[in-house]
C-alpha positions in Angstrom: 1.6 7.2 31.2 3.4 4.7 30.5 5.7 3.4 33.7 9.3 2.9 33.2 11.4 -0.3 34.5 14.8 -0.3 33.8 16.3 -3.7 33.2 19.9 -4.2 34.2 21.9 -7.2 31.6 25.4 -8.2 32.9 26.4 -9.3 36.1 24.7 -9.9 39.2 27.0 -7.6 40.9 24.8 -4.8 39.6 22.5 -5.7 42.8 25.0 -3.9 44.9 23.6 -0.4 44.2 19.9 -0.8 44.6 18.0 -0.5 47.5 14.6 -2.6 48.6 16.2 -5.5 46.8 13.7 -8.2 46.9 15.1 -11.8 45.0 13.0 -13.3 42.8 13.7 -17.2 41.5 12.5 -17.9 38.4 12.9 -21.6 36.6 15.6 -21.6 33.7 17.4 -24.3 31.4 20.7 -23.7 33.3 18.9 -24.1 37.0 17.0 -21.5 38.9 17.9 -17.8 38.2 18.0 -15.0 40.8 16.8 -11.8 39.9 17.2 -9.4 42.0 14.6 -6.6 42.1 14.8 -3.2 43.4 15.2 0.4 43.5 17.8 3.2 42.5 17.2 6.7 43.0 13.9 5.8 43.0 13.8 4.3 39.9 12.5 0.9 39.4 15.1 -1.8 38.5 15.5 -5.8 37.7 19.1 -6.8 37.8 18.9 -10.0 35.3 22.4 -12.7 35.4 23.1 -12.4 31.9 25.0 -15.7 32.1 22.2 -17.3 34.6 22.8 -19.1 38.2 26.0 -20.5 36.6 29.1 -18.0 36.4 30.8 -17.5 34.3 28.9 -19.1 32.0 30.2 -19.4 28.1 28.7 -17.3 25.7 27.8 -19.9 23.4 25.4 -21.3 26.2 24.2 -18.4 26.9 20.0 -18.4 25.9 19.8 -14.6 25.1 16.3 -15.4 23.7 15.0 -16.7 27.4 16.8 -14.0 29.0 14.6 -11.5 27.1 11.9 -13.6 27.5 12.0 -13.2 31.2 13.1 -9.5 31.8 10.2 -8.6 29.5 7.8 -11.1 31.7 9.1 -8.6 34.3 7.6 -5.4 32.9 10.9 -3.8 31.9 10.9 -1.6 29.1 14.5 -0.3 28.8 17.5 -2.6 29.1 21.2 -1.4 29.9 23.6 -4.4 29.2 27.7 -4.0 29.9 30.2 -6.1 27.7 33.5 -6.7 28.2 35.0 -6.4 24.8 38.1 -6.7 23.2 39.7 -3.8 21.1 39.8 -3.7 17.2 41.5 -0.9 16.8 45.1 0.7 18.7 43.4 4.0 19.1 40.8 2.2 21.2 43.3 1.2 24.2 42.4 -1.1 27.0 40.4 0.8 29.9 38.7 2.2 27.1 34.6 2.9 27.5 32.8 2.9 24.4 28.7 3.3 24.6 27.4 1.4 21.2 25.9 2.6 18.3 26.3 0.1 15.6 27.0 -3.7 15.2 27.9 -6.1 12.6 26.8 -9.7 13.5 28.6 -12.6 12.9 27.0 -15.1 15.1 25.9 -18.3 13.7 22.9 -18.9 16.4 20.2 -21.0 15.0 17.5 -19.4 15.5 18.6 -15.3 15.8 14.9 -14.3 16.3 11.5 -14.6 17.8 9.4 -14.9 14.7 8.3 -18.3 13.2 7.2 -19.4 9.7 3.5 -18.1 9.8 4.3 -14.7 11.5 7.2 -12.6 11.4 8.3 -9.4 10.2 11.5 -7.1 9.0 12.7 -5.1 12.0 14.2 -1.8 11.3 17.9 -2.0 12.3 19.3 1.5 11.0 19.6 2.6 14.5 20.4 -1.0 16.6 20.4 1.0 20.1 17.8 3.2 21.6 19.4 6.7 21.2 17.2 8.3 24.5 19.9 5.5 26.7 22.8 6.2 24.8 22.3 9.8 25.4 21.9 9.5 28.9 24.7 6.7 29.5 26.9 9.5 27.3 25.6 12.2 30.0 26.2 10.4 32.6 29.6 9.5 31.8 30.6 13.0 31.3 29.4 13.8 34.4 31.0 11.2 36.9 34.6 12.2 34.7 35.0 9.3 32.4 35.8 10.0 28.9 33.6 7.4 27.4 33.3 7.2 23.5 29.9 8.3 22.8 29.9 5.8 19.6 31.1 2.7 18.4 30.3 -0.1 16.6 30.2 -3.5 17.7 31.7 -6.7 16.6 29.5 -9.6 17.4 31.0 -13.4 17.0 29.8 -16.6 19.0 33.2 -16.9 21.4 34.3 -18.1 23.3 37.6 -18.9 21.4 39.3 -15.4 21.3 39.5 -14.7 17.1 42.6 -14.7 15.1 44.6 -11.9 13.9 43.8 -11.9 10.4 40.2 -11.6 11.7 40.4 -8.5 14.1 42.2 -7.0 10.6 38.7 -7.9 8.9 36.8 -7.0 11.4 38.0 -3.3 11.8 38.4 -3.1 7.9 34.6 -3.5 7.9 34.4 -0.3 10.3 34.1 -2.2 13.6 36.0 -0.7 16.6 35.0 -3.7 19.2 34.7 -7.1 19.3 32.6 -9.7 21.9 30.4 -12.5 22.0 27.4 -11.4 24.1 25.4 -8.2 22.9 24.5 -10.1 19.7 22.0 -11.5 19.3 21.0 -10.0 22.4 20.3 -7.0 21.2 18.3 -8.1 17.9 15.5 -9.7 20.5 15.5 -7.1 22.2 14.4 -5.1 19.9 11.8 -7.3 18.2 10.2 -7.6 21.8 9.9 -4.1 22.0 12.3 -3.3 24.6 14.5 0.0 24.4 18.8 -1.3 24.6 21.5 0.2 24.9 25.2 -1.2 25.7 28.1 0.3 27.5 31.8 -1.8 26.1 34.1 -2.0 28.0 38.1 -3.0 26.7 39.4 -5.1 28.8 42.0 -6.4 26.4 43.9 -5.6 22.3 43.1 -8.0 20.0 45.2 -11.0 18.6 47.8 -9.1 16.1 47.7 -5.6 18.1 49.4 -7.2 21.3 52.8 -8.6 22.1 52.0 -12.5 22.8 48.8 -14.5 23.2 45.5 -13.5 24.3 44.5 -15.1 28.3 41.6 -14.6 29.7 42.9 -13.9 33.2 44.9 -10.9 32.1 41.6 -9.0 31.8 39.7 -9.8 35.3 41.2 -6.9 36.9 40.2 -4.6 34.2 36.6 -5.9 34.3 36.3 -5.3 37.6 37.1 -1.3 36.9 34.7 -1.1 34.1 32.1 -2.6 36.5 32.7 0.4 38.8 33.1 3.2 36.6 29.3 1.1 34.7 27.6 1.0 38.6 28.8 4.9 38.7 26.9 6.4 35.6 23.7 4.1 36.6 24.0 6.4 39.7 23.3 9.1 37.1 21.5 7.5 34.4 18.4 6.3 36.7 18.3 10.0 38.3 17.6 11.3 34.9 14.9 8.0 34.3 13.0 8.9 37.2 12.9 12.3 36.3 10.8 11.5 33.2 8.3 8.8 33.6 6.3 9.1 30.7 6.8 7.9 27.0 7.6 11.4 25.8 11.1 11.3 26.0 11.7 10.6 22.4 14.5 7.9 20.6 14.8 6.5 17.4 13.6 2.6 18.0 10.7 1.6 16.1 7.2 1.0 16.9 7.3 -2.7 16.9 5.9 -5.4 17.1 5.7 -7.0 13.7 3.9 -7.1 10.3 2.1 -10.3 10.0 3.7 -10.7 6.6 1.7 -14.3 6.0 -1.8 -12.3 6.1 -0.1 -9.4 3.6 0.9 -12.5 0.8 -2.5 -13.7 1.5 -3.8 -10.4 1.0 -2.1 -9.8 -2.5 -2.9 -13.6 -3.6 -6.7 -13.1 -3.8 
């Protein structure tokens, strides 16, 4: 049986709700990180500063590779991240709570991936987020009263300028509904390390064009904070159901993964 550690990707102030909380420091580019580790409804959680001791941190400094690195160091096998996101769309208003099911990824990171030039592989992306978490998140969301939209597809750019207008008008002509600059590529190393992931967005503002005025950030901290509370509500629920069912049979759509060591396959047709 394989045992189940939920890893929590957002904000520290995920910490709140756990109980047994032991800190662990670990060494990090940006300074020491401190994770915090404990329980939930006797579930086994590692809440993991997405944007490290440093906060807020801008996205563009943000080293989602390490981060992934480290929580899987950690023995977590599921991740739950939370995004604050702007809104693509008018019939996706601010408050808005939209649990992810596609992406389309126009971050210009250098190096979007954990394989090298020897090894490396092509990851099966049909299905980006682990359909056993959405399920639950969409459960749980429908149990604590929220009307959370149980899809929606994610716009990923590097931030952390907000984007123009004629872009959001791209952006949602492509089918995307939400647009942010941390799940990606987050969520691609992720899932080439194995992990399940899943993201809950939540709007915290309209995007340029679909708004009177300019965008500021400030005009979206207070909606943060009640997307943070409704998020630390459904974990309530979400980690009842994961400790519940321990075991590996619970079945989603992510692939087995690691990799195909495509290097040994030419080599292999070569001879």
């Amino acid at each position: 049986m394989t045992v189940r550690v939920l890893g929590l990707l957002g904000s520290a102030e995920s910490a709140a709700i756990l109980s047994d909380i032991e800190t662990l420091e670990h060494p990090s580019a940006h300074g020491t990180l401190l994770i915090r580790h404990g329980y939930l409804n006797g579930q086994e959680v590692v809440v993991f500063p997405r944007s490290g001791p440093r906060h807020p941190l801008p996205a563009h400094s943000i080293d989602a590779r390490e981060n992934i690195q480290i929580l899987k160091s950690y023995g977590v096998t599921d991740v739950i991240s939370s995004g604050m996101t702007g809104s693509l769309r008018p019939s996706i208003p601010v408050g808005s709570v939209l649990v992810l099911d596609q992406f389309l990824d126009f971050t210009r990171v250098p190096r979007p991936t954990f394989f090298d030039d020897d090894e490396f592989g092509f990851v099966d992306f049909s299905e980006p987020f682990c359909s056993r978490l959405r399920g639950d998140l969409v459960a749980g969301f429908r149990d604590i009263g929220v009307p959370a939209i149980p899809s929606g597809c994610y716009a990923g750019v590097d931030g952390p300028r907000f984007e123009t207008s004629a872009e959001v008008r791209m952006f949602a002509q492509l089918g995307g509904d939400v647009v942010g600059c941390t799940v990606l590529p987050e969520c691609v190393y992720a899932r080439e390390a194995g992990l399940h992931y899943a993201t809950v967005a939540g709007v915290v503002n309209l995007g340029a064009g679909l708004q009177a005025g300019p965008l500021h950030a400030p005009d979206w901290l207070a909606m943060r904070e009640e997307h943070m509370a409704s998020i630390a509500a459904v974990l309530d629920v979400v980690t009842k159901a994961m400790a519940g069912s321990q075991t590996e049979q619970r079945g989603c759509d992510c692939p087995p993964i690691a990799y195909e060591r495509v290097r040994d396959t030419a080599e292999a047709i070569s001879v």
